[in-house]
C-alpha positions as CSV (number, residue, x, y, z in Angstrom):
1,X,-2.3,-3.1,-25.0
2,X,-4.4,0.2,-24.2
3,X,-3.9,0.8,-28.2
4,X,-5.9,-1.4,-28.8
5,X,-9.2,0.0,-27.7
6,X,-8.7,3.2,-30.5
7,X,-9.0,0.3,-33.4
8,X,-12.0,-1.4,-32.4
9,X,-15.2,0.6,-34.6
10,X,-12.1,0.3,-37.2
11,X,-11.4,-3.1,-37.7
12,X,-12.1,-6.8,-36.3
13,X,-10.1,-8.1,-34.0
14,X,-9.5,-11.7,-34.1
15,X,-6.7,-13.5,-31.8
16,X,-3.8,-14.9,-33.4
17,X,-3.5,-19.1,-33.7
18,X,0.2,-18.6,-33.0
19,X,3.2,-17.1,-31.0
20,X,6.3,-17.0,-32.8
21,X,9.4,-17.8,-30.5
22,X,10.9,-14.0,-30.6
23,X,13.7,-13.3,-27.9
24,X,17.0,-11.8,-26.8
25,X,15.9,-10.7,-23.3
26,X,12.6,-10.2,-23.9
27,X,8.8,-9.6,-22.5
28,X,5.5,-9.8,-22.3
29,X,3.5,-11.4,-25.4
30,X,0.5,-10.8,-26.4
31,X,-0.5,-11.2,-30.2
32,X,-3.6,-9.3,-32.2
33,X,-4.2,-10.2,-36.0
34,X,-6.2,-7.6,-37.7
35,X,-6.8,-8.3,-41.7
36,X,-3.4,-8.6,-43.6
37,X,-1.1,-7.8,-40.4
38,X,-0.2,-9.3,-37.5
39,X,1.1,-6.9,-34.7
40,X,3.6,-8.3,-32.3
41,X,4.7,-6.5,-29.0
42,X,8.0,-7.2,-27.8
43,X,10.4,-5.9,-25.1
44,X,14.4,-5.6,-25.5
45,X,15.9,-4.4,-22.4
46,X,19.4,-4.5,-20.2
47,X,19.3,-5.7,-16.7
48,X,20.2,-1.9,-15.6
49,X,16.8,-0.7,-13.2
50,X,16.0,2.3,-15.4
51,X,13.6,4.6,-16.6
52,X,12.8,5.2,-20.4
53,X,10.8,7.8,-21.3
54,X,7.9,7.1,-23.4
55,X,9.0,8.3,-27.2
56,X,6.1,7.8,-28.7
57,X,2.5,7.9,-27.4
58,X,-0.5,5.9,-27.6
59,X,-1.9,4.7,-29.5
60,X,1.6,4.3,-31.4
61,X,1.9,1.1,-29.8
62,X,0.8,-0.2,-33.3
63,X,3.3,1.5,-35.3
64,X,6.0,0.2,-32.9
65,X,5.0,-3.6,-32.8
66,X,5.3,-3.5,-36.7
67,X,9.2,-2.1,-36.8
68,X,10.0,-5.2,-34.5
69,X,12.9,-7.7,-35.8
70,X,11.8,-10.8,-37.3
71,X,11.9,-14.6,-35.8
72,X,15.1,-14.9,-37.9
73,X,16.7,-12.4,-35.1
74,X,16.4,-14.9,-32.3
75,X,17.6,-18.0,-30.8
76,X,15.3,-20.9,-30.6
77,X,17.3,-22.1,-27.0
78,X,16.9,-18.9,-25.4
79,X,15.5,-19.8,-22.0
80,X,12.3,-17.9,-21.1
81,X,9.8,-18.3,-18.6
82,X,5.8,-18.4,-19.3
83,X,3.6,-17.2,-17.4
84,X,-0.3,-17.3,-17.7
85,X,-3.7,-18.0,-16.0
86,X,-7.3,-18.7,-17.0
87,X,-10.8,-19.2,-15.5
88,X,-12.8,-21.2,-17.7
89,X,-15.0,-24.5,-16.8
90,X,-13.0,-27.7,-17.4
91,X,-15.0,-30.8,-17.3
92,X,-12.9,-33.6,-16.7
93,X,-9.6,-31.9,-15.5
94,X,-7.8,-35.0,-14.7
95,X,-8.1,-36.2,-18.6
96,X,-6.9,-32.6,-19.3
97,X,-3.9,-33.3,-17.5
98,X,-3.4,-36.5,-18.8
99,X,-3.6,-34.5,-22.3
100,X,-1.0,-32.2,-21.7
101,X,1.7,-34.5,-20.2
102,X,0.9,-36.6,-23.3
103,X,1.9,-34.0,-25.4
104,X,4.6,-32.6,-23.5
105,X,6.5,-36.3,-23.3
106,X,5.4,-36.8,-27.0
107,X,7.3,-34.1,-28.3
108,X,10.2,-34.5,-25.9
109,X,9.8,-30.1,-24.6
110,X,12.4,-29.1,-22.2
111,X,9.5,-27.9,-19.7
112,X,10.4,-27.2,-16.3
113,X,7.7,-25.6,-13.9
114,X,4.5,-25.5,-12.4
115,X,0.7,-26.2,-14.4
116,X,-2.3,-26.8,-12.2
117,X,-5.3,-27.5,-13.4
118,X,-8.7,-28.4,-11.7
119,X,-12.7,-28.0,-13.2
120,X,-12.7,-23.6,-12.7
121,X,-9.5,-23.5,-15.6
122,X,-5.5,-23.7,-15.5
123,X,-2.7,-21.6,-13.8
124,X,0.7,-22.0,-15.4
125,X,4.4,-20.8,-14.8
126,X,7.1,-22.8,-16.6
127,X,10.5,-22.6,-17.9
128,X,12.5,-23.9,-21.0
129,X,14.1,-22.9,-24.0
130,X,11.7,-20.7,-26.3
131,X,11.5,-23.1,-29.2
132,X,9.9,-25.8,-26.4
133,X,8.1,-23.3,-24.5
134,X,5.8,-21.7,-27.0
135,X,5.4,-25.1,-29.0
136,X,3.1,-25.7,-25.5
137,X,1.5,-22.6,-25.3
138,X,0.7,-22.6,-29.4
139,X,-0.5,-26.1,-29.0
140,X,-2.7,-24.8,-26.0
141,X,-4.1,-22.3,-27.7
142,X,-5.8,-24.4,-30.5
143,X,-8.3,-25.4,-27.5
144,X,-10.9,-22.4,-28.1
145,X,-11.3,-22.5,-24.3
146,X,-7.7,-20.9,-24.2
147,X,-7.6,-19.0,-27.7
148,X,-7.5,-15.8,-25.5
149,X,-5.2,-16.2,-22.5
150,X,-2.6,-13.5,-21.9
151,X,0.7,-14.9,-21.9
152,X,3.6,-13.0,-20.0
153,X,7.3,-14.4,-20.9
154,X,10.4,-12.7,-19.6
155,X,13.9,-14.2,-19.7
156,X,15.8,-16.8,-17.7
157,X,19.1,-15.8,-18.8
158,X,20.8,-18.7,-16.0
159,X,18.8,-21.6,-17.8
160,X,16.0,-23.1,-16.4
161,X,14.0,-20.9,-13.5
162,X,11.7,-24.8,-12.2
163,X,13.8,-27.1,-10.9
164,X,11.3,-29.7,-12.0
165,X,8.0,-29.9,-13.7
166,X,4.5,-30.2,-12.0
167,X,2.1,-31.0,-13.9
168,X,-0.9,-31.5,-11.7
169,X,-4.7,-31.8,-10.7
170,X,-4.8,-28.9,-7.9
171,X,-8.1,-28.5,-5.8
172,X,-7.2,-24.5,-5.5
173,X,-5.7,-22.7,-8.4
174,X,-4.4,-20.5,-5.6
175,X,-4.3,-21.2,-2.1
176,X,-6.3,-19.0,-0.2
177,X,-8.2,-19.7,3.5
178,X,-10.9,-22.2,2.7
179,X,-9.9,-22.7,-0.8
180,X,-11.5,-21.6,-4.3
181,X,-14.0,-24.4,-5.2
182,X,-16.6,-22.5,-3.8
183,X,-16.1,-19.2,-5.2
184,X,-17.8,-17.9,-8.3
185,X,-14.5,-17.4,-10.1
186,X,-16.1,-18.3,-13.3
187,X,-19.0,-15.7,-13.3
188,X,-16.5,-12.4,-14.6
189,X,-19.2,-9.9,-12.8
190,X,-18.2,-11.6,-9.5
191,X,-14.2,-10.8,-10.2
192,X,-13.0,-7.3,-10.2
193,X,-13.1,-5.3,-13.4
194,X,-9.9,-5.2,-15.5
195,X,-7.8,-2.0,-16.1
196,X,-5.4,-1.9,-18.6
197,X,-2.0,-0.8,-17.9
198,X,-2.8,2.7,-19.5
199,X,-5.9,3.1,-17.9
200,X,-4.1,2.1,-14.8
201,X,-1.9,4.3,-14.6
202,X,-4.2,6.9,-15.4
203,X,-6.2,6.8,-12.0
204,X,-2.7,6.9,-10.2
205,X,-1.8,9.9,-11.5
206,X,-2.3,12.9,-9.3
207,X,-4.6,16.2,-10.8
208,X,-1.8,18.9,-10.8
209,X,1.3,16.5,-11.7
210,X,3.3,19.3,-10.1
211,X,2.1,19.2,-6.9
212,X,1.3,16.0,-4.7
213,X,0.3,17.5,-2.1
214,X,-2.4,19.0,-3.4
215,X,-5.8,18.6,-2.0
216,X,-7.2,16.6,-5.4
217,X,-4.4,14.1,-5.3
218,X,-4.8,14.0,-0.9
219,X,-8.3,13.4,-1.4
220,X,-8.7,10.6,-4.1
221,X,-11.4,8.6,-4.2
222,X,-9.4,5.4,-3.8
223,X,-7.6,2.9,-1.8
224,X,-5.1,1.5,-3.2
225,X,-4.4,-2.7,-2.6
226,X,-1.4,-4.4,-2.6
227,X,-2.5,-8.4,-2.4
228,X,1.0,-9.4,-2.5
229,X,3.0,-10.8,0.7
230,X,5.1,-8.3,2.4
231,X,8.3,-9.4,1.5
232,X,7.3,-8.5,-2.2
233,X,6.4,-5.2,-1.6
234,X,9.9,-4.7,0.4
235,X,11.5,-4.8,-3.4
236,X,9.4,-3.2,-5.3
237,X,5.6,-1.3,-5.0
238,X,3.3,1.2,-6.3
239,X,3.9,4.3,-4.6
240,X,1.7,5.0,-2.2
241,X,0.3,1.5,-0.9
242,X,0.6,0.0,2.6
243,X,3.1,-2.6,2.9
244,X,1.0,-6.2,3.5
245,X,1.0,-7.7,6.6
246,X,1.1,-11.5,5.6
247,X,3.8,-13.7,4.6
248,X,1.3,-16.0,2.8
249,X,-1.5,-14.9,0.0
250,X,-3.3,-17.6,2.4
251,X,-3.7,-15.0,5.3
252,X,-4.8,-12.4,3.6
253,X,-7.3,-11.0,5.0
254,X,-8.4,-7.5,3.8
255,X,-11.6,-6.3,4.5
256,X,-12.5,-9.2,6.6
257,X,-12.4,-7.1,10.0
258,X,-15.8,-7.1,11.6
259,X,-15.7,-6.2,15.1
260,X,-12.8,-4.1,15.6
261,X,-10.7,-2.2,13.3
262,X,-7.5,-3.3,12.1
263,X,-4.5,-0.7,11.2
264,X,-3.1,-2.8,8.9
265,X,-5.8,-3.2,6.8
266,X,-6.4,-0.7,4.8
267,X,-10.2,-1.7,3.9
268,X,-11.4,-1.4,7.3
269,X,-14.4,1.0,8.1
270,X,-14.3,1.6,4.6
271,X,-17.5,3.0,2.6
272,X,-18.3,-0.6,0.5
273,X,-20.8,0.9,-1.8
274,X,-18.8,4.4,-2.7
275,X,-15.1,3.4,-2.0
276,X,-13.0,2.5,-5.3
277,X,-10.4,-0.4,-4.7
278,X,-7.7,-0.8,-7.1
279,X,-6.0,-4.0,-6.4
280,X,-2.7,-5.4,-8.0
281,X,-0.3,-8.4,-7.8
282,X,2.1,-9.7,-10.0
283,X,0.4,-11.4,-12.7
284,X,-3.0,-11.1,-11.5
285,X,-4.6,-14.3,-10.5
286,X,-4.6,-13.8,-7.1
287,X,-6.4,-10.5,-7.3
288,X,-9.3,-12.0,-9.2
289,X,-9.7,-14.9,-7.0
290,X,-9.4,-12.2,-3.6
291,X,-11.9,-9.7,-5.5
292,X,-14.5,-12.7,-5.6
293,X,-14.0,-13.1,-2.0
294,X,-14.3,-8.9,-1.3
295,X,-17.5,-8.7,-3.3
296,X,-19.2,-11.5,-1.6
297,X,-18.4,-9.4,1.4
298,X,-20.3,-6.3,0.0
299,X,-17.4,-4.2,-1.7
300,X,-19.2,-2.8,-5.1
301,X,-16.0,-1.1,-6.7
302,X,-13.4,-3.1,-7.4
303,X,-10.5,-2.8,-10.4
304,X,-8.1,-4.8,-10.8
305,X,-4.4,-4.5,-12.9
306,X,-5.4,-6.6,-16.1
307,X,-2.0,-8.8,-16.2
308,X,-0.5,-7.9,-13.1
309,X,2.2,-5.8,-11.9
310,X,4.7,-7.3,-15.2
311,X,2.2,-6.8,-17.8
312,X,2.1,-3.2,-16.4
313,X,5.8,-2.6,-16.4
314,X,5.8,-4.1,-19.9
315,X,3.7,-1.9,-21.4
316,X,4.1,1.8,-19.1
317,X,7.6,1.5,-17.7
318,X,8.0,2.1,-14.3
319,X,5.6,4.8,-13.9
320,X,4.1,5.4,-10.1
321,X,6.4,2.4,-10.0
322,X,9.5,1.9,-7.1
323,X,12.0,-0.8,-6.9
324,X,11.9,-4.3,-8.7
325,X,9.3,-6.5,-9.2
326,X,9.8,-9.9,-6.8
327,X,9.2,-13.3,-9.1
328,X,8.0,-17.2,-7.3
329,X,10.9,-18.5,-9.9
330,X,14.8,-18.6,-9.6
331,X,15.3,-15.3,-10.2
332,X,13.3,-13.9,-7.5
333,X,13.9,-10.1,-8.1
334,X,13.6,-8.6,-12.0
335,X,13.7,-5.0,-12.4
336,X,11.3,-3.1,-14.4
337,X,14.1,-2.7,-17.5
338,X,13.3,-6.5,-18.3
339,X,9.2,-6.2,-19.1
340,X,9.6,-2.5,-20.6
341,X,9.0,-2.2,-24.7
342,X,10.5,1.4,-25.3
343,X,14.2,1.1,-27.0
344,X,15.8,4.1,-26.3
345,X,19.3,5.6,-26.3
346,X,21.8,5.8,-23.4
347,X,20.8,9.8,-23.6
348,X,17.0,9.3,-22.8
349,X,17.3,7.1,-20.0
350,X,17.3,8.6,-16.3
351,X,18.2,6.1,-14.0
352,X,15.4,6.0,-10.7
353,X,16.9,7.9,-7.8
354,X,16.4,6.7,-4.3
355,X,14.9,2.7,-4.9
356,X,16.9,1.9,-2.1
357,X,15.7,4.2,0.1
358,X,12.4,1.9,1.0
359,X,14.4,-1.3,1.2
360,X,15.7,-2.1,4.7
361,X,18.1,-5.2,5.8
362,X,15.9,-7.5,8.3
363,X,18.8,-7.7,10.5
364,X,20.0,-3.8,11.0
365,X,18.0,-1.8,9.0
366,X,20.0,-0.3,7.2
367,X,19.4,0.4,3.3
368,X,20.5,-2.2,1.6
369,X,21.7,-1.7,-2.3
370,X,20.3,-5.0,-3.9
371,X,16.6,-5.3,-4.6
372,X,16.8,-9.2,-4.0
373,X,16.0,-11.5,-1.0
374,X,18.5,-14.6,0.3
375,X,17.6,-17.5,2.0
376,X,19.1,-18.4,5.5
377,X,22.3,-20.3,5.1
378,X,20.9,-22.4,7.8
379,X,18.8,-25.3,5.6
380,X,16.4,-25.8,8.5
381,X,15.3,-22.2,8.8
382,X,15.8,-21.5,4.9
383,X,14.1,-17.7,5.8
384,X,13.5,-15.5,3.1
385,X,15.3,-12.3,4.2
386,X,17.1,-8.9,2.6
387,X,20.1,-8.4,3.9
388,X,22.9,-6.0,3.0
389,X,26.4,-6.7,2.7
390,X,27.9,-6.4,6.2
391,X,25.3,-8.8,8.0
392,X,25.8,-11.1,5.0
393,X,29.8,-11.4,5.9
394,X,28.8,-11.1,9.9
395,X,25.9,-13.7,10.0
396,X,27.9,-16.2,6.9
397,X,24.8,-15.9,5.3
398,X,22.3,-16.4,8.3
399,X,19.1,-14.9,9.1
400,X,20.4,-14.2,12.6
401,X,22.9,-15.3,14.7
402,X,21.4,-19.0,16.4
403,X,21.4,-20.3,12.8
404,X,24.9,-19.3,12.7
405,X,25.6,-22.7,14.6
406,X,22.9,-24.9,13.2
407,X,24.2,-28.3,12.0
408,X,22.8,-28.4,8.6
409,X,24.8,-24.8,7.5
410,X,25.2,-24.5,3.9
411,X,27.9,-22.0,2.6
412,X,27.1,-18.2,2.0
413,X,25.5,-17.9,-1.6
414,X,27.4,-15.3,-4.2
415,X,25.7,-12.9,-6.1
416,X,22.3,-14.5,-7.4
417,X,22.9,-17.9,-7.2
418,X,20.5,-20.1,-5.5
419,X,21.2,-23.2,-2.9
420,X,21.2,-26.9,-4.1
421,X,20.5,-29.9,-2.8
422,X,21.7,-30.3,0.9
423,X,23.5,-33.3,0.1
424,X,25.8,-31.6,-2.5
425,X,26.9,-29.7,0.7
426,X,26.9,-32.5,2.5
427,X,29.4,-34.4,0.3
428,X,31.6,-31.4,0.0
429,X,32.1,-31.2,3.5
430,X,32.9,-34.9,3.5
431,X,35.5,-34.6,0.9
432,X,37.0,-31.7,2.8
433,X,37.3,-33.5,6.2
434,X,38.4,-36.6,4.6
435,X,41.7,-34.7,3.2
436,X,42.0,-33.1,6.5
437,X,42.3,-36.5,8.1
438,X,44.5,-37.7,5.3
């Protein structure tokens, strides 16, 4: 929404009471009502990993939003999922969570997903048809403590992306060492400072565009952070950031060193006061709640990508961008072609050469040609893992080869379906043995 910011000695910018249920395989929403127009961003997109070039150039944005389709273009039971986050001081969360199941069951929505809420605000990602799913957030956003949020929705073509919904009271919005309570998450100067996508992308690029080896792009005056868990920056990063050593946003640690330096972090012996630290994530919550923790540890500059990693895609493509973008939902892997807004034709796209290159199967190391992680057939192990297509056939689906021969073995999973229930399995291979016997 870097448009945005050319309009404001023009006009006043009020937010917009509603969010009109607007999909095929869409996006990232985020509405603006200005006097006698309402501009609405959407994304159409295939599920091909490509690169659009940008058509038309900010602040067009504008001019775009307005040519859009109308509601009348889109199906009601399109399943999308809704992502969004806010800090704000809740007084009594428990009687806000009573609220919202209230309204939730009262209406009947089709909401599958995850909403915690606790007294420093509410962190949401949920599932269901379109009709259902913005009825909730339009209903939240008549509470002037939410009138603002930023709501990200992308598309779950295979149904829902929650098995269930979880609606909660949660101590930590996010579960980090020692939890959140005590961290000034509400006071913005304590969180990093918010760069839009444009703006973001502007301090990636290099000084001579033609040359990145030059000495202005080898000497930025930047590191740049990946607060994500390793395994999500196997599928998809910003070029040039270190891959994360941490399998859990709860061991994350950067910047913490204080005796000896670490190589894997890439804030050790790091100038606090003068250093710039540009720090991204998927959606962005768990880069304001880690930014709290890095400034009460002395670190003065720190950015932050406003919307994550998806509202960046939305609105700049995959610029600086490699790979796919890795999802805590069903889908587990989308590529940037879901979240960007450009429509272009089949002539101005130029498909990203070498994704693959970066992402290695756990088992032989060798490239692997999917941008999406499997879990162990095994249902004890259950390991997250890329694999490519040999070790898949070789392994039947195992991480390696003693869960080959574990006695709760589920079959190998085809293309990007997900397990079920271990008793479904269970049953099949009681049917099967029963006809064997008969």
């Amino acid at each position: 929404m870097g448009w945005l910011s050319s309009y404001a000695g023009a006009v006043a910018l009020a937010l917009a009471p509603t969010i009109a249920p607007s999909f095929h395989s869409t996006h990232t929403l985020f509405f603006q009502q200005f006097p006698n127009h309402l501009f609405k961003c959407h994304t159409f997109s295939t599920l091909s990993l490509t690169y659009r070039k940008l058509l038309v150039p900010p602040p067009c944005h504008a001019l775009r939003a307005a040519a859009q389709p109308s509601r009348d273009d889109y199906d009601d039971s399109d399943f999308v999922v809704v992502n969004f986050y806010h800090f704000v001081f809740i007084k009594d969360p428990q009687a806000e969570v009573t609220k919202h199941l209230s309204f939730l069951e009262g209406l009947n929505l089709d909401i599958n997903g995850r909403v915690y809420l606790n007294e420093q605000g509410i962190n949401a990602q949920f599932s269901g048809p379109s009709k259902d799913a913005l009825k909730y957030v339009n209903w939240l956003r008549e509470d002037k403590r939410f009138s603002d949020i930023l709501v990200q929705i992308s598309p779950s073509q295979n149904g829902h992306a929650f098995p269930k919904l979880k609606l909660r009271y949660k101590p930590s919005l996010v579960q980090v060492e020692g939890g959140v309570s005590h961290l000034p998450l509400l006071d913005p100067s304590m969180r990093a400072i918010p760069l839009e996508p444009s703006e973001w992308r502007n301090r990636l690029e290099p000084t001579n565009k033609n040359d990145l080896t030059s000495k202005e792009y080898l000497k930025r005056n930047y590191i740049l952070l990946d607060v994500r868990n390793g395994y999500e920056w196997d599928i998809g990063h910003f070029n040039g950031t270190q891959r994360p050593n941490v399998d859990c946003f709860r061991s994350t640690s950067f910047g913490m060193s204080q005796q000896e330096i670490s190589a894997s972090d890439p804030l050790s012996n790091v100038d606090k006061e003068n250093t710039n630290i540009l720090m991204y994530c998927t959606g962005g919550i768990r880069c304001d709640v880690y930014s709290t923790i890095l400034r009460q540890q002395g670190f003065q500059n720190l950015y932050t990508l406003k919307g994550g990693v998806s509202h960046y895609l939305k609105n700049e493509g995959p610029a600086k961008w490699v790979g796919n973008l890795f999802v805590f939902d069903s889908r587990l892997s989308l590529p940037p072609s879901v979240y960007y807004p450009q429509a272009t034709t089949e002539a101005d796209m130029t498909q990203i050469s070498g994704v693959d290159k970066f992402a290695k199967c756990y088992l032989c190391s060798s490239e692997v040609s999917e941008l999406r992680h499997r879990n162990c057939a095994n249902l004890d192990c259950n390991l997250l893992f890329l694999c490519c297509s040999q070790c898949v056939k070789d392994l039947r689906g195992c991480c390696c080869l003693s869960c080959t021969t574990a006695p709760r073995l589920r079959p190998v999973l085809i293309g990007d379906s997900r397990y079920k229930k271990w008793h479904i399995y269970r049953d099949m291979d009681l049917q099967h043995s029963m006809k064997i016997s008969a």
